[in-house]
C-alpha positions as a Python dict, from the first residue, in 0.01 Angstrom:
ca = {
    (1, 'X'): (0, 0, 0),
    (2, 'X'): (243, 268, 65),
    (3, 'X'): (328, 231, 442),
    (4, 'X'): (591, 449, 485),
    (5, 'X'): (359, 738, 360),
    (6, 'X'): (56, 597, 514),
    (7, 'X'): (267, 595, 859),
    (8, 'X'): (372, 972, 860),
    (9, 'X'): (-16, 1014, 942),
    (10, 'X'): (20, 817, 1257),
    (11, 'X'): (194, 1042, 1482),
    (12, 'X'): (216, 785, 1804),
    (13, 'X'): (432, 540, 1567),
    (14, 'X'): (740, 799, 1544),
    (15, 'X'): (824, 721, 1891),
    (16, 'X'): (1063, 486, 2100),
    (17, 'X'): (921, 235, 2296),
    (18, 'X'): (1269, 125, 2556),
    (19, 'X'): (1510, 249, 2321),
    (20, 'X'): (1363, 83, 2026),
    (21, 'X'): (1100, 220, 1767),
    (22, 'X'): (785, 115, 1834),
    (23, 'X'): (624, -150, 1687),
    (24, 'X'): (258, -166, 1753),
    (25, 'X'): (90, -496, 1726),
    (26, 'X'): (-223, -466, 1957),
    (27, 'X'): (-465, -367, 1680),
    (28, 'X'): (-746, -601, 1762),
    (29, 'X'): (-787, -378, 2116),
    (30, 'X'): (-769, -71, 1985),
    (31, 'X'): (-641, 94, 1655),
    (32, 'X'): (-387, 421, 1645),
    (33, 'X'): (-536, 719, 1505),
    (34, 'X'): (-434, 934, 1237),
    (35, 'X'): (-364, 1309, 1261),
    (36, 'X'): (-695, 1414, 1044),
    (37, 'X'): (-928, 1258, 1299),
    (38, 'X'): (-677, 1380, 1577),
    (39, 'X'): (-745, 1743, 1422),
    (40, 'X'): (-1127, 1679, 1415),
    (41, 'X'): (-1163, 1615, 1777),
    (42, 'X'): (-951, 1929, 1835),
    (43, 'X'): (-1140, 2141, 1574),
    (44, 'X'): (-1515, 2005, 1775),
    (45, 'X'): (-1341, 2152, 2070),
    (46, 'X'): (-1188, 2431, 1996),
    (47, 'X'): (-1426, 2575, 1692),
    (48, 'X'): (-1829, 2436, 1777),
    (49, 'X'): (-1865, 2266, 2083),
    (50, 'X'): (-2225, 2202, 2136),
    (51, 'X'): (-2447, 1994, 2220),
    (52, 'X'): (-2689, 1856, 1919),
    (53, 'X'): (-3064, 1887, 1807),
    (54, 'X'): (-3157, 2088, 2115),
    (55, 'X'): (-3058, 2419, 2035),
    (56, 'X'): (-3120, 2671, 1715),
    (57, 'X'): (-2784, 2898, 1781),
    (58, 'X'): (-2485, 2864, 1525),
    (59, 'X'): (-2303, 2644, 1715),
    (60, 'X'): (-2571, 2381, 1794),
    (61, 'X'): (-2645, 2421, 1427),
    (62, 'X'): (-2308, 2333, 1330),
    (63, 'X'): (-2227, 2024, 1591),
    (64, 'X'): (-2581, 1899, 1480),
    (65, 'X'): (-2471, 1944, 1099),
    (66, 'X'): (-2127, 1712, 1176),
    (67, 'X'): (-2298, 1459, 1373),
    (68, 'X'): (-2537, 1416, 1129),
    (69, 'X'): (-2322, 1357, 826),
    (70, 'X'): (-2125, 1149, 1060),
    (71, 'X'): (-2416, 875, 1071),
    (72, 'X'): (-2451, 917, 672),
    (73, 'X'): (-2100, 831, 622),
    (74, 'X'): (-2129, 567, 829),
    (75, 'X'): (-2448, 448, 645),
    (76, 'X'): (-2283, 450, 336),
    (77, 'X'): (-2001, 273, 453),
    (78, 'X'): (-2199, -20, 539),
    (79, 'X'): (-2468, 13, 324),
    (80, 'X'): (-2720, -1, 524),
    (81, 'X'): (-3023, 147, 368),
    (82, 'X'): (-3115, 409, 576),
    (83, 'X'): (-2958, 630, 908),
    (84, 'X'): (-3258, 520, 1064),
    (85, 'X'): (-3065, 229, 1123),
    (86, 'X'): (-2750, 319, 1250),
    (87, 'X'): (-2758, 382, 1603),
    (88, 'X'): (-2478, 574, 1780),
    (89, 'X'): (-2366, 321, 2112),
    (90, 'X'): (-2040, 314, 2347),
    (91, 'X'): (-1894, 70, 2137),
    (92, 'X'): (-1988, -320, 2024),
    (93, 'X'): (-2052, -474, 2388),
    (94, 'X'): (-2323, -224, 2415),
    (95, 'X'): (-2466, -245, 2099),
    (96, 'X'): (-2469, -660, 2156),
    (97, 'X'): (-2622, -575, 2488),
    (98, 'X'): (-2882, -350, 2361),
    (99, 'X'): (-2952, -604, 2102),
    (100, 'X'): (-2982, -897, 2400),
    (101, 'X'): (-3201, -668, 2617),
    (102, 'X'): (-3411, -497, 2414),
    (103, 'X'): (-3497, -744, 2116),
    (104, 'X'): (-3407, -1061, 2269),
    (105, 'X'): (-3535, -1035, 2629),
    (106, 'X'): (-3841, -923, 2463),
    (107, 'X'): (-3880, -1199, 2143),
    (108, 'X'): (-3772, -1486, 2377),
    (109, 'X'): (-3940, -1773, 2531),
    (110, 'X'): (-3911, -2063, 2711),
    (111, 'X'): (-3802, -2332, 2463),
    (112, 'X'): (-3661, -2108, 2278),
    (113, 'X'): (-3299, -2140, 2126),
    (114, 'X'): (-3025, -1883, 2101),
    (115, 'X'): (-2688, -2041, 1928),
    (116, 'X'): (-2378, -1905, 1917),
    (117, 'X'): (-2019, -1999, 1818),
    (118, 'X'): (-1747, -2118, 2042),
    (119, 'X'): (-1501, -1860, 2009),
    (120, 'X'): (-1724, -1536, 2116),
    (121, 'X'): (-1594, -1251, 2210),
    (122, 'X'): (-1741, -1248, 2588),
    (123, 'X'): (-1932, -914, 2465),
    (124, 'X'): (-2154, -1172, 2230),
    (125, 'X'): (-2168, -1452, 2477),
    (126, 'X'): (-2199, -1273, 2827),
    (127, 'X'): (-2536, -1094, 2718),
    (128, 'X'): (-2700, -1394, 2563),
    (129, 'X'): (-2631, -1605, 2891),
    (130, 'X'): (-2833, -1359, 3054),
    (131, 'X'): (-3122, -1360, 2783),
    (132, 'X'): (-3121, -1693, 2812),
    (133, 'X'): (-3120, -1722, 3214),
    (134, 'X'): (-3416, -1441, 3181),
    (135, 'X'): (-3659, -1586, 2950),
    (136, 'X'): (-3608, -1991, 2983),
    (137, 'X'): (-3453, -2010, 2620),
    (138, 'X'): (-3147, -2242, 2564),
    (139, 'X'): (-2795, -2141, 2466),
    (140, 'X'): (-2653, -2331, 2200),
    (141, 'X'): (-2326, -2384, 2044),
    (142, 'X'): (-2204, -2455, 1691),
    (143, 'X'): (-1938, -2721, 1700),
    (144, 'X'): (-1603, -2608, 1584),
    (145, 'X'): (-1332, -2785, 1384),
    (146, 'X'): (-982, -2846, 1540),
    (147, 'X'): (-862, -2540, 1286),
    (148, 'X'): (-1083, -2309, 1468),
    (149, 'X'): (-1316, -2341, 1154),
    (150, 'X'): (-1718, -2351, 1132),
    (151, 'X'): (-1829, -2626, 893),
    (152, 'X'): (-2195, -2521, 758),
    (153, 'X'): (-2296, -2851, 786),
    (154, 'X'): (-2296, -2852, 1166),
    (155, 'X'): (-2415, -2498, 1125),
    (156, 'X'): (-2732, -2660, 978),
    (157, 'X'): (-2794, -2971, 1197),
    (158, 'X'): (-2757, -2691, 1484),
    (159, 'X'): (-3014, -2428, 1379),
    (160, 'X'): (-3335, -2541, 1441),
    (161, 'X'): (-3701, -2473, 1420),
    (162, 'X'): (-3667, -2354, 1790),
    (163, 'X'): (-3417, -2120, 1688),
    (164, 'X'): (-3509, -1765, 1728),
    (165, 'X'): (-3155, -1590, 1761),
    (166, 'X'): (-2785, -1664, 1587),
    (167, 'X'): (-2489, -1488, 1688),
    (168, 'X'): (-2172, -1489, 1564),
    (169, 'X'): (-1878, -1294, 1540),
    (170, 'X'): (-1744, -1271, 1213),
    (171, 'X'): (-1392, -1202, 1300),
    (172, 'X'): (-1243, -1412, 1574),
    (173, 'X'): (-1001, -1211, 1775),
    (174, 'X'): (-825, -1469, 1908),
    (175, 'X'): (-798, -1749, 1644),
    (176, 'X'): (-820, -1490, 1340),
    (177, 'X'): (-1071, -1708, 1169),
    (178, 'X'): (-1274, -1519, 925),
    (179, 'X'): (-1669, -1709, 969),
    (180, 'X'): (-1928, -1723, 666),
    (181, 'X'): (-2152, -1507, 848),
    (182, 'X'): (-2356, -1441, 508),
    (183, 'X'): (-2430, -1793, 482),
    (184, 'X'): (-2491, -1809, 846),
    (185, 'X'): (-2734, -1585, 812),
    (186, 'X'): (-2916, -1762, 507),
    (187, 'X'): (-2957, -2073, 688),
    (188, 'X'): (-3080, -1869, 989),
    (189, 'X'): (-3331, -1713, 818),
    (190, 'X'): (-3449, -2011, 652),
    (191, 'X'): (-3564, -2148, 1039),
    (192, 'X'): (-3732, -1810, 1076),
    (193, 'X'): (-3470, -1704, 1316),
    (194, 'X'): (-3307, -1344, 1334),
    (195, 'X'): (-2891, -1259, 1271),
    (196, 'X'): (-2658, -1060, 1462),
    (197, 'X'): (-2339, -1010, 1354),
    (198, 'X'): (-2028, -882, 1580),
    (199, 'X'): (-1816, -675, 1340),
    (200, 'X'): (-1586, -547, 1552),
    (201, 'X'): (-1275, -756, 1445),
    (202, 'X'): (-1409, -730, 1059),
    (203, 'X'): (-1554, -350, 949),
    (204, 'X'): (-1182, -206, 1045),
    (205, 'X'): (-1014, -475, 786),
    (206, 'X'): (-1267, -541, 538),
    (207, 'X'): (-1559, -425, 298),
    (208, 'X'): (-1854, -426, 519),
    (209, 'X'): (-2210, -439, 309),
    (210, 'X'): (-2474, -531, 604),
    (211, 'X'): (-2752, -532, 306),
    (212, 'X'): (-2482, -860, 99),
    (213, 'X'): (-2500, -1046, 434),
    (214, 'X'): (-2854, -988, 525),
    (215, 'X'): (-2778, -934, 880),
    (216, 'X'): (-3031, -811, 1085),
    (217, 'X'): (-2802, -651, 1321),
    (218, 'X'): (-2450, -584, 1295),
    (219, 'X'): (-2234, -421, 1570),
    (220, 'X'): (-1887, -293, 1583),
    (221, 'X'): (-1645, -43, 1738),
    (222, 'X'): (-1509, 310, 1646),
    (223, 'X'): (-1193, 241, 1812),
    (224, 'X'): (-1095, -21, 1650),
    (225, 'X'): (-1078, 134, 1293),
    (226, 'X'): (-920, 447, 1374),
    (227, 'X'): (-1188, 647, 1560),
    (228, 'X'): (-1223, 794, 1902),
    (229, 'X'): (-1266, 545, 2183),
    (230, 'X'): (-1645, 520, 2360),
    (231, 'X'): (-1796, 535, 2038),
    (232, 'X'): (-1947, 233, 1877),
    (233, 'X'): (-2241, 184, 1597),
    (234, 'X'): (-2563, -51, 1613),
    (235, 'X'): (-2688, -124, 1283),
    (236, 'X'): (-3032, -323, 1262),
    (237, 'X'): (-3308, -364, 967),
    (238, 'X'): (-3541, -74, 1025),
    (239, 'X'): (-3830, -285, 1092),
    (240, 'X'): (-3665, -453, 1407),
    (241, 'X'): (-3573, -176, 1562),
    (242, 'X'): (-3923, 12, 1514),
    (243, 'X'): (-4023, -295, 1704),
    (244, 'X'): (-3782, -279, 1974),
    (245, 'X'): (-3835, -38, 2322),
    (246, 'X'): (-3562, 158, 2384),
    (247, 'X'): (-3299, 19, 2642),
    (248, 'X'): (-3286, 336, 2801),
    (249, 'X'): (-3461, 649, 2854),
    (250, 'X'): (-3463, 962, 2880),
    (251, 'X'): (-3332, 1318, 2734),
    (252, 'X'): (-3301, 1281, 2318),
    (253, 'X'): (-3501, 966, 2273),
    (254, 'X'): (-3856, 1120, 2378),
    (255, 'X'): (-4139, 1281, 2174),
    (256, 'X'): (-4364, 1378, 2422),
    (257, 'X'): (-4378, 1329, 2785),
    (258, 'X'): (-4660, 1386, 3058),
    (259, 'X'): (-4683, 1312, 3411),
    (260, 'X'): (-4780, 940, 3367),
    (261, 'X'): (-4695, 862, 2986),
    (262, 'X'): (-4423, 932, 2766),
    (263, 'X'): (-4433, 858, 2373),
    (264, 'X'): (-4066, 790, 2188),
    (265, 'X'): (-3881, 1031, 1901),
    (266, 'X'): (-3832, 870, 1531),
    (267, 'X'): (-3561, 628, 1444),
    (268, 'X'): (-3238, 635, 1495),
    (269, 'X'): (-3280, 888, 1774),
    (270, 'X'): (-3548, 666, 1981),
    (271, 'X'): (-3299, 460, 2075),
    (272, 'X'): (-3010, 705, 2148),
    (273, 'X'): (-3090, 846, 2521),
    (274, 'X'): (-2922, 1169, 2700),
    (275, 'X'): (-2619, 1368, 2560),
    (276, 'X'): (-2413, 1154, 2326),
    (277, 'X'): (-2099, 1124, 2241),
    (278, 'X'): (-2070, 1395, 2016),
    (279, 'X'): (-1683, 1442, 1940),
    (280, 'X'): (-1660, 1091, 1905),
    (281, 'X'): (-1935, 1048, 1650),
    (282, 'X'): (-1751, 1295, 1438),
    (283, 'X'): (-1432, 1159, 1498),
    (284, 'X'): (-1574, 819, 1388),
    (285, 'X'): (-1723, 1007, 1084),
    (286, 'X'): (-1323, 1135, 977),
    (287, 'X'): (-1214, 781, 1053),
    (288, 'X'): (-1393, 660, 756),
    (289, 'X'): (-1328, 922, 540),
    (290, 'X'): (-981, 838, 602),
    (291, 'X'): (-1051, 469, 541),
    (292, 'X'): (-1250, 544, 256),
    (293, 'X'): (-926, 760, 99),
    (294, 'X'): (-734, 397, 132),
    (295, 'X'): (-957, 180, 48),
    (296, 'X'): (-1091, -79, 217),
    (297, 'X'): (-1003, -367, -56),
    (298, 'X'): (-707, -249, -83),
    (299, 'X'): (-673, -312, 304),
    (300, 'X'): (-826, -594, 331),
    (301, 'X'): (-564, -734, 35),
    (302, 'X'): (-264, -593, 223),
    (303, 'X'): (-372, -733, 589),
    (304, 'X'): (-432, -1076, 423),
    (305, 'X'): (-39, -1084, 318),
    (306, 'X'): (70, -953, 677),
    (307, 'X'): (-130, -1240, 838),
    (308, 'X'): (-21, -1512, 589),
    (309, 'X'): (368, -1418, 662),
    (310, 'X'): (303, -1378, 1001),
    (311, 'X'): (111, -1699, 1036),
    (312, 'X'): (450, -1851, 837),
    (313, 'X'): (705, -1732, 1026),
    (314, 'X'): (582, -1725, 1355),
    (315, 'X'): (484, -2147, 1253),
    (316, 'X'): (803, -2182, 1191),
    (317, 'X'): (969, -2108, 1537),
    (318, 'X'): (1019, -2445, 1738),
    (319, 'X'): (856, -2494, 2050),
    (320, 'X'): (584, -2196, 1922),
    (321, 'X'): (179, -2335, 1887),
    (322, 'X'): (-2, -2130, 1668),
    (323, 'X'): (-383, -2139, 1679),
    (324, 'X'): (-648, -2069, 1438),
    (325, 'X'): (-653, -2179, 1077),
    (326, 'X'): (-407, -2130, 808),
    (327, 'X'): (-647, -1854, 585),
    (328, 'X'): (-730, -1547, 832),
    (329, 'X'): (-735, -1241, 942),
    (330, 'X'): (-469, -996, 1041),
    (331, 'X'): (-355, -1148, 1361),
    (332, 'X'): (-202, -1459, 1484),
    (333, 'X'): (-232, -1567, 1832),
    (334, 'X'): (60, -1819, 2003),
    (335, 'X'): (270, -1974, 2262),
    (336, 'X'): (583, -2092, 2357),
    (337, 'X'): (629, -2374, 2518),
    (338, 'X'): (710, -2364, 2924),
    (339, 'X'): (658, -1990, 2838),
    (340, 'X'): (399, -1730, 3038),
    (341, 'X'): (246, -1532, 2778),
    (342, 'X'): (249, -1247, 3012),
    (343, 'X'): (638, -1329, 3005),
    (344, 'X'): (618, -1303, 2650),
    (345, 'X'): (429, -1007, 2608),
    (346, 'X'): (720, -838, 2867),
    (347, 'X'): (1008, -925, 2681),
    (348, 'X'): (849, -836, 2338),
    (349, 'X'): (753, -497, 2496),
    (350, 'X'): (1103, -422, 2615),
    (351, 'X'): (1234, -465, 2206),
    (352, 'X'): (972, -189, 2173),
    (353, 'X'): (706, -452, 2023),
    (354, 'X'): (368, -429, 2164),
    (355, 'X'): (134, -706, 2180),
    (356, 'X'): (-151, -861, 2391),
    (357, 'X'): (-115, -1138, 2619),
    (358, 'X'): (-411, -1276, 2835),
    (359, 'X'): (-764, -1494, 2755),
    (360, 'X'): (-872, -1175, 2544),
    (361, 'X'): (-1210, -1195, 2647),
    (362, 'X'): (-1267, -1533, 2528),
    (363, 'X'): (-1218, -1791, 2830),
    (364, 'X'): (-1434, -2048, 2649),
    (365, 'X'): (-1245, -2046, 2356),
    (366, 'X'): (-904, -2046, 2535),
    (367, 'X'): (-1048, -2401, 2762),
    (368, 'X'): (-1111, -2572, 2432),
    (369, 'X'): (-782, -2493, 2284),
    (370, 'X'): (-639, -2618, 2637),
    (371, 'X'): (-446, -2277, 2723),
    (372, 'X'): (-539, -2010, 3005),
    (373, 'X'): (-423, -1769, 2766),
    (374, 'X'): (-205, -1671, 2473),
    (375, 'X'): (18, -1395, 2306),
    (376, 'X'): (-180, -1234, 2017),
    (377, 'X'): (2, -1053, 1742),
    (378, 'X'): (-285, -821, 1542),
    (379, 'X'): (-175, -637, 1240),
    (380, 'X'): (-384, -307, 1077),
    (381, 'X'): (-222, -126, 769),
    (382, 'X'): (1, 87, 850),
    (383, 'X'): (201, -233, 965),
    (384, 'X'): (518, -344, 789),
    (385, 'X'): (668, -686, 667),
    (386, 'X'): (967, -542, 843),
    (387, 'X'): (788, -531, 1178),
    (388, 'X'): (701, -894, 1129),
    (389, 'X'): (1086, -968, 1138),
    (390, 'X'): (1108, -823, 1414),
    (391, 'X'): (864, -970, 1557),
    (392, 'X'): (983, -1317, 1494),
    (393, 'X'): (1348, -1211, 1615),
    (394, 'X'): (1168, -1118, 1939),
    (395, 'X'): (1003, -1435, 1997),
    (396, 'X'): (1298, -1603, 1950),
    (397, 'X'): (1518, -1411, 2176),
    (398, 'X'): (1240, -1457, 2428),
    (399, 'X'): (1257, -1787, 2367),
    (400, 'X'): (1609, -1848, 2392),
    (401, 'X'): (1600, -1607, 2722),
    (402, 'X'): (1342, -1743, 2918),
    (403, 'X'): (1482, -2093, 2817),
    (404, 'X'): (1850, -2024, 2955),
    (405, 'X'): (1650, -1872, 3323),
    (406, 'X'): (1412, -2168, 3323),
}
């Protein structure tokens, strides 16, 4: 992985952050963006602004053209079998709600179960609370190990023949623990009950094939792996989503409409109401050309490295917890002792290191590991060992500030 060339596309990590050059470490919220997809938004703008499938003049044409190979890219990126199946959505909360409101509000029944894990993202536990409160079913958990590990065991004594819906990130992005959603999925199947998958901590880092893990839907971000922001993707088995109503309605999603009926357009475009977001889907489309270019073994290899050392040397600090298990993902997630994250976070950010610091959308996960919150330390790759260092030199001079104040 050649990061130094790799960062010269970034132009947002040339800069000084306090007097020091930045060091961004917040890639679970949102990833930096590289000049081509910068260009692409500008070139939408500037060149074929338009709004798509609606009109027959060349710029329509064109913007329709983009978008388009946009959603084939992003077919082929996670294999999915058709574009029929990949639905253009605001991001992975909406695509999780979608899924919740429009397949599971309308599958569920009372004495029904929906299980999930205990360290959601509150985008995959919020909307199947919901389901659950609007149908009668029952919310289940999967117990987790101390490690912040899923043993398929429990999985299976958990997954019943009542079962109709299992949910499950397969990236934590607090505890960085990387779930066996495929298998997951096997056993879920096995009880007749249907997968969904949130991707939105794994398709930035890793090879995503959605056909390999037999998902049934599979949601993640554009954001988060170097595309626009308010552009997300809901992939879902063709056959489910020809069964689903559309959430909402209106504008693209129609076929024909009379005073007191209305019939719905084709897949993927039935469930994809009003203008979209156009420059984003494009953008999203350059992002994984750009990831593509990479490699996404090749990042998945590198990231693996920058979490193991960071996991090491962060570990090794007195007076620092680290949660989550020892293999994972890109991030690592901490506290010192006596210490405010939000503190942390501070005194990180005036060394020019930035870094999250709250619950991270995961208050259940953050009561079972007996915190309010933590710092969390997220790693994409244009990262550097070097930035790890500093890293770890910042959480010790926080440490040894905070401890001379306190």
């Amino acid at each position: 992985m050649d990061t130094t060339s790799i960062r010269t596309d970034f132009p947002i990590l040339g800069q000084k952050v306090n007097g020091h050059p930045l060091v961004y470490l917040d890639n679970a919220a949102t990833s930096q963006k590289p000049q081509s997809v910068i260009d692409t938004l500008v070139t939408y703008y500037e060149n074929y602004n338009s709004n798509v499938h609606r009109g027959v003049h060349t710029l329509g044409t064109i913007a329709t053209e983009r978008y388009e190979e946009a959603r084939e890219k992003i077919r082929k990126f996670i294999n999915a079998r058709s574009t029929k199946e990949i639905i253009y959505t605001k991001g992975t909360t909406n695509s999780l709600n979608m899924i919740a409101t429009g397949y599971g509000r309308a599958n569920l029944t009372q004495g029904d179960e929906i299980v999930i894990s205990p360290m959601e993202h509150h985008a995959n536990l919020i909307p199947w609370q919901q389901a659950a409160q609007a149908t009668g079913a029952s919310l289940k958990y999967f117990p987790m190990k101390a490690d912040g590990t899923l043993d398929l065991e429990d999985v299976r004594r958990t997954i019943t023949d009542h079962t109709k819906i299992v949910a499950c990130t397969q990236v934590s992005n607090v505890l960085g623990t990387i779930n066996p959603v495929k298998e997951i999925a096997e056993i879920a199947h096995e009880k007749g009950a249907v997968m969904v998958v949130d991707g939105a901590q794994s398709t930035p880092h890793m090879a995503i094939d959605v056909q390999d893990l037999d998902a049934d839907f599979f949601a993640f971000s554009g954001h988060k792996m170097l595309g626009p922001t308010g552009i997300g993707i809901l992939y879902g088995k063709q056959a489910l989503l020809d069964a689903m109503e559309p959430v909402e309605t209106g504008g693209e999603m129609i076929d024909e409409v009379d005073y007191y009926r209305a019939t719905w357009a084709d897949l993927p475009w039935k469930m994809e109401a009003g203008t979209p977001n156009i420059a984003g889907a494009i953008g999203l489309g350059s992002a994984v050309d750009y990831l593509n270019q990479i490699g996404m073994d090749a990042i998945s290899e590198y990231e693996t490295e920058l979490g193991r050392a960071a996991y090491e040397a962060v570990s090794a600090i007195s007076g620092v917890t680290v949660y989550g298990p020892e293999q994972r993902a890109g991030m690592v997630s901490f506290n010192i002792e006596g210490i405010h994250p939000h503190d942390v976070s501070t005194a990180l950010d005036a060394e020019g290191i930035a870094v999250r610091a709250g619950h991270h959308c995961a208050q259940p996960l953050h009561r079972r590991l007996e915190c309010a919150s933590t710092v969390r330390a997220s790693f994409y790759f244009y990262n550097t060992q070097e930035e790890i260092e500093k890293l770890t030199r910042g959480i010790k001079d926080a440490k040894e500030y905070f401890g001379h104040v306190l």
